[in-house]
N, C-alpha and C positions, 0 to 999 in steps of 0.2 A: 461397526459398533465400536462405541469409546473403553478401551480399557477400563476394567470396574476399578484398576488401581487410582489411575485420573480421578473418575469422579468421586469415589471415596476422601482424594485428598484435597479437592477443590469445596467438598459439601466442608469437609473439616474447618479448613480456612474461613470461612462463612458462618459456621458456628457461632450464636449468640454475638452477631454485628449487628454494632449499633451504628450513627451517623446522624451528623445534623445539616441543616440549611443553613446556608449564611445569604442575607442579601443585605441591601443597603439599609434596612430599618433592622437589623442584627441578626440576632443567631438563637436557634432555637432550639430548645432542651432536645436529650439524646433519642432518638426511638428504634427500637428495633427494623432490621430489615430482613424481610421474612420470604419475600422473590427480588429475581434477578439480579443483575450484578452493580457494582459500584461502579459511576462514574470517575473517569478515572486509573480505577483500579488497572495497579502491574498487573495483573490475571487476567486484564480484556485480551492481551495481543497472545497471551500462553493459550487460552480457550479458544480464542480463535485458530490459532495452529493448530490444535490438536483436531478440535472438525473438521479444519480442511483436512487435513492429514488423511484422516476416517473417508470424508467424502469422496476425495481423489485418487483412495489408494486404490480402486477396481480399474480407474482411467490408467492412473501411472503403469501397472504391473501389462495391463493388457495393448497398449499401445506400442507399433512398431514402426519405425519410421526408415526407409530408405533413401536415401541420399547417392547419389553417382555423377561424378564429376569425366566429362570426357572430350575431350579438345577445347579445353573451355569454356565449355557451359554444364548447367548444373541442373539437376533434375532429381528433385526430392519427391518420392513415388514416381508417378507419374506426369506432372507438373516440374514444367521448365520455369526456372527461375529467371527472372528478367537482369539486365547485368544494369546498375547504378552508379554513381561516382560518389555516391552518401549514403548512410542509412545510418538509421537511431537505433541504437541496442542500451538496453539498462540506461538510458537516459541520456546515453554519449553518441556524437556523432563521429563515426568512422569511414574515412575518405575508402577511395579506391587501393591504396597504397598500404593501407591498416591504420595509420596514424588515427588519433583521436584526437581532433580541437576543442576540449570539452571547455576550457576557462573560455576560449572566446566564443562560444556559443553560451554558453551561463550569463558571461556579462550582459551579449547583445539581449537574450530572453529578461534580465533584469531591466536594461533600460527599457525596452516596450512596455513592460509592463507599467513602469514608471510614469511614461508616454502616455500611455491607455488611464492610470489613474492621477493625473495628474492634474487634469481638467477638477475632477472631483475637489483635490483640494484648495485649488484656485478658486473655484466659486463661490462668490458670498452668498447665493442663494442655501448653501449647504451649510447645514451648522454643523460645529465641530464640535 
């Protein structure tokens, strides 16, 4: 369950919100918004947190996890961990050694993708 402080102070914030449309033939007088949230809005990543928070906190408190490291191999419960010379953690690639070569894998992932759309904008078929 969401703290009734939370939602007390997220209905507040929302209190008589108004908002308009803008598109390319202009912008339209103000109207009330009477459900859901703003596009946008600093408040989407806070409400989101706070759900997960809610949602996860029976997994987080109840979960236990064993780990045992022994002549060099690893075995977290009962599953042996297979040994790598890489692996991706929070987006970084970390050798065998612990180093991370994070810029020269960003770059190389930047040209591919470059690579990959690049055709796109070479083609006349394709309007820009």
């Amino acid at each position: 369950m969401v703290p009734e402080k939370y939602v007390r102070m997220i209905q507040e914030m929302y209190r008589n919100a108004v908002t308009r449309v803008r598109s390319s033939v202009g912008e339209t007088d103000g109207f009330k918004v009477k459900v859901g949230q703003h596009q946008g809005s600093a408040l989407n990543s806070f409400i989101f947190n706070i759900v997960m928070d809610v949602v996860t906190r029976n997994v987080r408190e109840t979960v236990s996890l064993s780990i045992f490291i022994y002549k060099g191999s690893i075995k977290m419960d009962r599953d042996e961990l297979k040994r790598v010379q890489k692996f991706k953690y929070l987006g970084s690639i970390v050798d065998a050694s612990g180093n991370m070569d994070e810029v020269k894998h960003r770059v190389q992932t930047g040209w591919n993708k470059w690579r990959s759309s690049s055709g796109v904008f070479c083609d006349k078929k394709v309007p820009l």
